[in-house]
N, C-alpha and C positions, 0 to 999 in steps of 0.2 A: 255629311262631313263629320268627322271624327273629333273638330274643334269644337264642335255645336254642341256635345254633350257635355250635359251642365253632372259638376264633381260630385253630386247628389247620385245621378246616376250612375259613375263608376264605382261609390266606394258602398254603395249598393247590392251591385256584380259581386264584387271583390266580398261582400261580406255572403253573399249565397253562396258563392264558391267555395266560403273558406268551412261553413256550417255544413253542406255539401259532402265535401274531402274528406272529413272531420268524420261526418254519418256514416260515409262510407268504409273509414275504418272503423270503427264502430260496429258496425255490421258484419261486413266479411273476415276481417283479420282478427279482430278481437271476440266475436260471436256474441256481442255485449252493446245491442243498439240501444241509445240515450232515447231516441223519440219516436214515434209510431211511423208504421210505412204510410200514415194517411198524410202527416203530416211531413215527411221526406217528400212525398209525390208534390205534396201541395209547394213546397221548395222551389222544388225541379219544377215543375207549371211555369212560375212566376221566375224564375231566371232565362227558360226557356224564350218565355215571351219578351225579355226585356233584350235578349240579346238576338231578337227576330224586328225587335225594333228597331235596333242600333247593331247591325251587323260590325261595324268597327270594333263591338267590345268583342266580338266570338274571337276563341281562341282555344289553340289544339289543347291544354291539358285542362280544358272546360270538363264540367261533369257531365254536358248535355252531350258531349265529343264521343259517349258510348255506343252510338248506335253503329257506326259501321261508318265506311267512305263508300263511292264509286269505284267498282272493279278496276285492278291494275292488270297491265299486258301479260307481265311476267315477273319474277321475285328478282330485286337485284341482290348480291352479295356481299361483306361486308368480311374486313381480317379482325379477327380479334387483336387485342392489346398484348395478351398472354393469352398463350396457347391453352383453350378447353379440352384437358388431355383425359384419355381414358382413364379406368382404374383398372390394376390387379385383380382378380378374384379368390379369394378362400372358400373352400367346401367342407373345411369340417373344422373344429376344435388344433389340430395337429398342425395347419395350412396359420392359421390365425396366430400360434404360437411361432413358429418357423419367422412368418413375418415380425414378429417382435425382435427374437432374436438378431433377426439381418439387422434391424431399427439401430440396437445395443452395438452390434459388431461395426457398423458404420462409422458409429458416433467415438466409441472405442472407450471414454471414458466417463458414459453417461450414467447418473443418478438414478433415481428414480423416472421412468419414462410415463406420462400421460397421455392421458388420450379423450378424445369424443366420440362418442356413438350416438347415430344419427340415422332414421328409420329411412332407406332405399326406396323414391319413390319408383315405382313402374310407370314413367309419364318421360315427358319429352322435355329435356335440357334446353336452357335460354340465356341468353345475356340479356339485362336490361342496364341502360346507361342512361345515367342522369347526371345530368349540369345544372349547378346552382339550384339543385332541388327539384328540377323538371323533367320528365321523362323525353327524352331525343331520340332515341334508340332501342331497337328490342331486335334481338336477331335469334336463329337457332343454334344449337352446338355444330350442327355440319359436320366439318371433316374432321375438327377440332380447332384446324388453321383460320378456315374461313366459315361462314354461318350465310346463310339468307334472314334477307331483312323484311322483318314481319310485326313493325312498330305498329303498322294500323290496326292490325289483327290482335296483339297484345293489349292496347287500349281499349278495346272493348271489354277486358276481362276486370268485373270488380276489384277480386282480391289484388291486383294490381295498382299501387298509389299511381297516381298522375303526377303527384306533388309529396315531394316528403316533409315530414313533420318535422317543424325544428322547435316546437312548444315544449315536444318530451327528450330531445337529442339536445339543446342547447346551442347545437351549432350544425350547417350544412354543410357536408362537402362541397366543395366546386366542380369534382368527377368524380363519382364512384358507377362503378361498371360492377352490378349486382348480378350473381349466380344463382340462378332456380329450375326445379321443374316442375312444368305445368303439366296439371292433371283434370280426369273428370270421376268424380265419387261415384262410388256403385248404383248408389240413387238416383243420379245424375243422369248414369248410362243407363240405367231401365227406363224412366222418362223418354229418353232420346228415342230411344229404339221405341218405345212404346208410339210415339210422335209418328216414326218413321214407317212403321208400319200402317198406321191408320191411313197414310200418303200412298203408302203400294211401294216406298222406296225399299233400295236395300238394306239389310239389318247390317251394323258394325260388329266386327268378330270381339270384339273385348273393348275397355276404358280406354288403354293406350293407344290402340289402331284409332276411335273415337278421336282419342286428343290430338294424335300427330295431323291427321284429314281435317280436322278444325281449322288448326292453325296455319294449314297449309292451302288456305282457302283466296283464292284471287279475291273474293269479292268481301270485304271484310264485315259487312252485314250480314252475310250468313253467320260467319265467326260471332259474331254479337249474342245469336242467337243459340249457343253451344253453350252448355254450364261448365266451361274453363274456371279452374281456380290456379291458388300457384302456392307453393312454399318455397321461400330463399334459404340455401343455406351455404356460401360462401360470396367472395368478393374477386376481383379482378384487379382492375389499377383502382388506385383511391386515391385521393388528395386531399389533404390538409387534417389528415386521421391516421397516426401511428397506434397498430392494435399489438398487443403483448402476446395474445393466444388467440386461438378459435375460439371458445366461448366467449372471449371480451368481444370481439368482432360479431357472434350473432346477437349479443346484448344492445349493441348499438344498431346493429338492422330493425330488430323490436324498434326503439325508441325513434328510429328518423319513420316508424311507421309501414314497414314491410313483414310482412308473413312469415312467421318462422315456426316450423313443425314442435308442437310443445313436447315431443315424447326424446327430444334429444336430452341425451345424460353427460354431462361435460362438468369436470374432471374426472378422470376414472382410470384403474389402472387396469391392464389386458384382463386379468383374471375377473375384474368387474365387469369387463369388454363380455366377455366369452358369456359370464353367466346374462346379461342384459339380451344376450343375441335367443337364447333358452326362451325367455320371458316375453320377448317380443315373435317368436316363432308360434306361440299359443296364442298372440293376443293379435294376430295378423287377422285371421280369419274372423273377427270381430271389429274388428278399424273400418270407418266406412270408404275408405280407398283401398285400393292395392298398392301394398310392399312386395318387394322382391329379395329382401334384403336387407341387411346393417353396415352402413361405410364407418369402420375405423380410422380417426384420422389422429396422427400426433396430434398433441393441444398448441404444444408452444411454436409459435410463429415461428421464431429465430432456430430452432431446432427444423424446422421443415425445411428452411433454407439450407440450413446444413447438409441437411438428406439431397434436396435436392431431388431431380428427373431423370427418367432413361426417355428416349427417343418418345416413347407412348405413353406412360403412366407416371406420377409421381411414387418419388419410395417412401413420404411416408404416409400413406393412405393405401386403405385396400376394403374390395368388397366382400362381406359373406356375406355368402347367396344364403338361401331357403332351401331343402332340398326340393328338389324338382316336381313337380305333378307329373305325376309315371302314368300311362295306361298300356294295353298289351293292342297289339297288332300284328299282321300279317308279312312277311317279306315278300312278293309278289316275283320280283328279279332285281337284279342289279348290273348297273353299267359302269363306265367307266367316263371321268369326265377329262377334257384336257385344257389345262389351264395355260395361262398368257406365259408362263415361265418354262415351260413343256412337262410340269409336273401332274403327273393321274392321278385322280380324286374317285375311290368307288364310291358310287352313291345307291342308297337301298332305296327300291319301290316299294312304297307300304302301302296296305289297302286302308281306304283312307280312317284315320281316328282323330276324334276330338279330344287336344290337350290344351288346357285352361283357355279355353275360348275360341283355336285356332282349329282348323281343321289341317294335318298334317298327311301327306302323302310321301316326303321320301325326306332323307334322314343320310347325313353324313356316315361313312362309312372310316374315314381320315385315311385309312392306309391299309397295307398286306398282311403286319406286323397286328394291327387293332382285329382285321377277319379273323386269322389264324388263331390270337390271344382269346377272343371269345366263341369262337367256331360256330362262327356265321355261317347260316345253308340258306339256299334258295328254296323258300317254302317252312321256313321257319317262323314258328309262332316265338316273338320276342315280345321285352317289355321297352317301349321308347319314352323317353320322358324330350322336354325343350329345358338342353344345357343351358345352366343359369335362365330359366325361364324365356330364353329366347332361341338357339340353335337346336331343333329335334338332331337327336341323338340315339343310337340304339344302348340301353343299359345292359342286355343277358339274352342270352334265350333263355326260353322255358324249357328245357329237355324232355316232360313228360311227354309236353304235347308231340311230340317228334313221332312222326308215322313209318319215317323207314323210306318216305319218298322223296326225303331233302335233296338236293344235287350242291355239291361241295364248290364252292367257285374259286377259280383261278385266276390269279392275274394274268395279264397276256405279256407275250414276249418282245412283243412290236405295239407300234403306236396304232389303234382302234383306228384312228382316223388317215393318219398317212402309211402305214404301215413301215415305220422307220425303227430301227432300232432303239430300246427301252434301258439305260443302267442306272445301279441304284447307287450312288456315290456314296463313300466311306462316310461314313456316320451320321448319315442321313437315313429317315425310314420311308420314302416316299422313293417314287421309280418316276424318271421323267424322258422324255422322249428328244431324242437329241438332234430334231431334226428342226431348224431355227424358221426354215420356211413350212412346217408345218400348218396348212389351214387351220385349226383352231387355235393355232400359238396366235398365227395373224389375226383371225379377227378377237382374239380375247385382246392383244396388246393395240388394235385400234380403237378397241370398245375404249380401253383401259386411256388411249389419245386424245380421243374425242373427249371425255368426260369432262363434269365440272371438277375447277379444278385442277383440269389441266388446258387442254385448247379450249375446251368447252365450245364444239360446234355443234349449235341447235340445230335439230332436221335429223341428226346424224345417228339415231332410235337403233337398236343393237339388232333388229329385222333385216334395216336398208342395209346393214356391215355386212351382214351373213350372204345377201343377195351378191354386194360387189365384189367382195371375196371369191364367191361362187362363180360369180361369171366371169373372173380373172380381170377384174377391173383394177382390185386393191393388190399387191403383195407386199408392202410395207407400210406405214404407215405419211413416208415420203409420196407415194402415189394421190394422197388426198388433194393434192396442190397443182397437179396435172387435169384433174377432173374435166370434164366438159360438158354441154347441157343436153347436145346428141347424145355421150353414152348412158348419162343421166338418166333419159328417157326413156330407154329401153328395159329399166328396169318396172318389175311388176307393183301399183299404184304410185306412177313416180310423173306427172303430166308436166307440162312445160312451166308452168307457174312454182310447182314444186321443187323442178330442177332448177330456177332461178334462183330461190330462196333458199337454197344448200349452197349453192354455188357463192353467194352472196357472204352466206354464214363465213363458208370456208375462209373469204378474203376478210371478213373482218376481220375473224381469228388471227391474223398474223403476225400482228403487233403484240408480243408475248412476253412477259418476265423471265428474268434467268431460273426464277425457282419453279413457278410454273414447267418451264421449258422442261426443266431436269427431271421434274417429277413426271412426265408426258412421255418421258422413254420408257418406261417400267422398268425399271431397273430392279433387280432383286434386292428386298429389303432398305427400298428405298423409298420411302413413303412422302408424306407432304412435308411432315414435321421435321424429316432427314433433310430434304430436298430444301428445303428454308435453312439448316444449320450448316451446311454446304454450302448453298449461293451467298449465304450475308458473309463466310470467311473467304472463296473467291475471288467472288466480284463479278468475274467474267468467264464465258465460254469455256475462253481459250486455255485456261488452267488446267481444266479438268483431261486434256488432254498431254501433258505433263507432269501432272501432282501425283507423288510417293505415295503408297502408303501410308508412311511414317506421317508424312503432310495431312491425310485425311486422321488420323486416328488422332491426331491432336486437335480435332475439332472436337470439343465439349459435345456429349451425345453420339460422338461419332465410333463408334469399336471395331475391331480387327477385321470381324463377318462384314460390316457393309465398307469397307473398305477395300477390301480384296473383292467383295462384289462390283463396284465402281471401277477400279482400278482393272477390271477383267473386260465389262463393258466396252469402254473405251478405245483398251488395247487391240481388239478385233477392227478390225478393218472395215469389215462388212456393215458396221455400227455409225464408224465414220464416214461412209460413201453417204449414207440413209442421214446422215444431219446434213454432210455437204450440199446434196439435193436439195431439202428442204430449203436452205439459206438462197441456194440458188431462183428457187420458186418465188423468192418474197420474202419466205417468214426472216421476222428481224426479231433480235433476243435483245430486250431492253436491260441497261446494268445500270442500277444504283451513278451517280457521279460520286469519283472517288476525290478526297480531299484531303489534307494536313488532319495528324491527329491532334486534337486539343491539347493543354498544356496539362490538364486530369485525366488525359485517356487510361483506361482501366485502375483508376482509383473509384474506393468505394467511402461514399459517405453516411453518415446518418445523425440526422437532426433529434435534438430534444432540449424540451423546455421553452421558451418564450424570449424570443429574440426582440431589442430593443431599437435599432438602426436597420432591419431589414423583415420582412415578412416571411413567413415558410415558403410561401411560392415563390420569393425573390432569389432566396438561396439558393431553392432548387434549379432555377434557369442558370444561376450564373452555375451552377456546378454541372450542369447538362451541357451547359453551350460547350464548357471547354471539353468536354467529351467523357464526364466523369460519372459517377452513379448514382442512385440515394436510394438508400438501403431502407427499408423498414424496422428490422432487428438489429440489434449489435451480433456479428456473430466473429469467428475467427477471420474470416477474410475482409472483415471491415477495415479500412485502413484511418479513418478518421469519425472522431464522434466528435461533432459540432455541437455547445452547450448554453442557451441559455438561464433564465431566471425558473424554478421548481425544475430543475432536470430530469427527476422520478430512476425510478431503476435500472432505467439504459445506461446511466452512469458509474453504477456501481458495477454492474456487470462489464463494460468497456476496463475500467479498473481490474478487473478478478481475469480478464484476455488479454490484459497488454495491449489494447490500444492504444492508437496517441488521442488525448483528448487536448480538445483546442476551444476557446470562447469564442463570442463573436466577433472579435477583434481580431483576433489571432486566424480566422477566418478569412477573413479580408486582406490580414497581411499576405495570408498563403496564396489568393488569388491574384493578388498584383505583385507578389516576389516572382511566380511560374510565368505571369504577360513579360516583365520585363527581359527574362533569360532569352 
């Protein structure tokens, strides 16, 4: 019984724990251990044992909680708070400049613009979220929308606090949602691989293949057993910490006791950007990790806001890459691929070469316009490098090597697969085949169905698509919903048990979100992040069946191209039979419930200084319930800056923007003047 232990023995625990936490950063994050590993271990022994006696004290952000849990079934998923969005990329000096520029032309009357530079790890992006200081949550970047959750897996990694420190920070958030990626050191990865071959296993292609299969491991005891580290270097939501810039923001990561890469240079202006990127290109192949790169990012918080995001990336961040690891290779032939949109994709067969770890074999060709521009032949010795260190790509041929027996390749006139007519639409460089029931469009747009993401039906492996396609089982993606366990069966490794458990899948699936849903048609240039700034301004189905143009492109993120894409979708008839079905079959599209907007719907707020009669978290609810904002920065669309006691520089700047500023009084007036109207 939990009552029986005497307070000798909790404050005990609690004091191994905290010596523990302590060593362990110490160790990992700072490289700087206070006491010997004999006597760590000897720690850990004697906690181990006290909380083997009294299992009531164990508890997940324990330090004995490293080894690993019992294997899970399968990864569940989880949404981010704010969307984990791409970057931009730059490749040279010129790309890097160009992006300043847009920064300048954005902001239209910006000063001096800053920036941080911050070494690109080549490892695998993570959300880690902690309440009150305790690690609850660890998920992957995913789609950027959604992530799989892999808290047990993350726990096992040292450099990962369990607990953050409020010794050196002063104060804890109550949520902060920390941004990092997790990696394994070159030393790391020779060990493993060394490990793994004494086993007879297979050897890992590079660090990062290494780190992603780690973390992606059911059984989180293996994971234990992988030298995972991690470096943080931004945040996500946070509460009860208003940061000025990026560097104030990773100075406080340091102090609450998280990882941060020591080689980032923050303040800095582009031209100190550009040369840093020089310095760290020489000093890469001596870091005991791999880089891939330098993310420039604006400094100033409130300026980022300003910038702002397009659908995929923010505008003001961007990565330069490294140039590439080139080697030369063979072109063996090339085919033609056909995508979910009826777009053709040549792709080259290379004879196989190894580029920085990977062994590549075939190498995007992108288009007719790319062959023709660099006079690509079959039987051409070229050089391919992996674009930004991960897409092979052909860079040139060699012409010496050229023997006189290359054969010149053509695009075709008709589609490779269905033999349907092929045209290249005005200002486009790609040729796509206009035949909507083409087999490959079907099974790439049921792949595209099935996926996480969207329906996400497990069983549903891009093999069994190609089969039912084939045997004219599937021609939409409406047809999954008719299935049966007889025709199930007669597909090749498909036995009665297996056609239970698709069929199963199929129906759980049905119960679906509107965003999901929309994203689950493949819509051209309609991605997850499109498909979410869409469904939260509709609401329902039935809109999109109705809605202007003009109506979509006044959605923030939303522009004229995926509007007239959506708007074209729709319009087709054949589009709307293919949902009618589906609704028919079962599937139901869950929408939000819709309500009154608050009495602050689209006002934005932002707090500073030390309120007397209400707490930070109190304001922000009452200014959330009524449907209003809270901003981080002052910037120009800030409509109110709430002031208490030291208000610091947000005030002065609120002042220099013409904001309204208001006290805490004056706060509360405004809240009960908007309840009573």
């Amino acid at each position: 019984m939990s009552d029986s232990i005497r307070p000798q023995i909790r404050e005990k625990v609690e004091k191994l724990r905290k010596i523990l936490h302590w060593s362990n950063y110490r160790y990992y994050v700072l490289d700087d251990p206070e006491i010997s590993d004999v006597e760590y271990d000897r720690l850990m022994q004697e906690l181990n044992q006290l909380e083997k006696r009294w299992p009531a004290l164990l508890a997940p952000d324990s330090p004995t909680q490293r080894v690993g849990a019992p294997p899970l079934d399968k990864f569940e998923t989880v949404a981010h708070t704010l969307p984990m969005l791409s970057l931009d990329n730059a490749f040279n000096d010129s790309d890097v400049l160009a992006f300043d520029r847009k920064v300048r032309r954005l902001l239209k009357d910006a000063g001096t613009i800053y920036y941080t530079a911050e070494p690109k790890m080549d490892g695998v992006a993570v959300e880690l979220v902690y309440e009150s200081g305790k690690l609850v949550m660890a998920s992957t970047r995913g789609d950027g929308i959604r992530g799989e959750v892999i808290t047990r897996n993350v726990r096992t990694i040292r450099s990962v606090p369990l607990v953050l420190h409020a010794e050196r920070s002063g104060r804890i958030p109550r949520i902060i949602e920390v941004r990092g990626e997790i990696f394994i050191s070159q030393e790391g990865f020779r060990q493993l691989n060394q490990k793994r071959l004494r086993k007879s296993l297979p050897l890992f292609a590079n660090p990062r293949n290494a780190a992603a299969g780690s973390l992606r491991q059911l059984d989180s005891r293996i994971t234990a057993k992988r030298p995972l580290e991690i470096f943080c270097y931004g945040v996500g939501r946070v509460t009860d910490i208003v940061f000025e810039s990026h560097h104030e923001m990773l100075e406080v990561l340091k102090k609450l006791g998280l990882r941060v890469n020591s080689l980032i240079r923050s303040p800095i202006t582009i031209e100190k950007a550009i040369e840093y990127h020089k310095e760290l290109d020489e000093k890469r192949r001596k870091l005991p990790y791999d880089i891939d790169g330098m993310v420039i990012k604006v400094d100033s918080l409130a300026i980022q806001h300003n910038l702002g995001a397009t659908s995929r990336s923010p505008r003001w961040a961007v990565a330069y890459k490294f140039k590439a690891v080139q080697e030369t290779s063979r072109v063996l032939d090339i085919e033609i691929q056909v995508g979910r949109t009826g777009i053709l994709t040549p792709v080259a067969h290379l004879k196989p070469v190894n580029i920085g770890g990977v062994s590549v074999r075939r190498a995007t060709l992108h288009n007719e316009d790319e062959i023709q521009r660099k006079d690509i032949r079959i039987g051409d010795t070229v050089l391919v490098q992996r674009a930004g260190d991960v897409i092979p790509e052909i860079v040139k041929v060699i012409d010496a090597k050229r023997t006189g027996e290359e054969k010149i390749f053509n695009m075709p006139v008709s589609c490779p697969v269905c033999g349907s007519e092929v045209i290249r639409e005005k200002g486009e460089a790609a040729l796509r085949c206009i035949n909507a029931g083409c087999p490959a469009q079907v099974k790439e747009r049921i792949k595209h169905f099935a996926a996480k993401g969207a329906f996400d039906i497990e069983g549903m492996g891009d093999k069994l698509v190609d089969q039912m396609v084939n045997n004219g089982y599937l021609m939409s993606y409406a047809d999954i919903f008719i299935l049966d366990k007889e025709k199930l069966q007669t597909l090749e490794r498909m036995g009665p048990k297996s056609a239970v458990n698709l069929i199963n899948a199929i129906e759980n699936s049905k119960m679906i979100n509107f965003r999901r849903f929309l994203f689950s048609l493949g819509i051209r240039h309609v991605g997850e992040h499109v498909a979410n700034l869409i469904a939260g301004q509709l609401k329902k189905m039935d809109r999109l069946y109705s809605v202007t143009p003009s109506e979509l492109e006044s959605i923030e993120g939303v522009g004229p191209v995926v509007a007239e894409s959506v708007g074209d979708f729709f319009s087709k008839k054949e589009n709307r039979v293919i949902i009618d079905r589906m609704i028919t079959a079962g599937v139901k599209i869950t929408t939000p419930e819709t309500r009154e907007a608050g009495v602050l719907a689209g006002k934005i707020f932002v707090l500073t200084g030390s309120l007397k009669q209400l707490t930070r978290n109190e304001a922000k609810k009452m200014i959330e319930s009524a449907d209003g904002k809270v901003g981080g920065a002052v910037t120009r669309n800030t409509d109110y800056l709430v002031y208490g006691q030291a208000p610091g520089s947000k005030l002065e700047r609120a002042k220099i923007l013409g904001v309204k500023i208001i006290d805490e009084q004056g706060f509360q007036d405004l809240i009960t003047d908007n309840l009573m109207k």
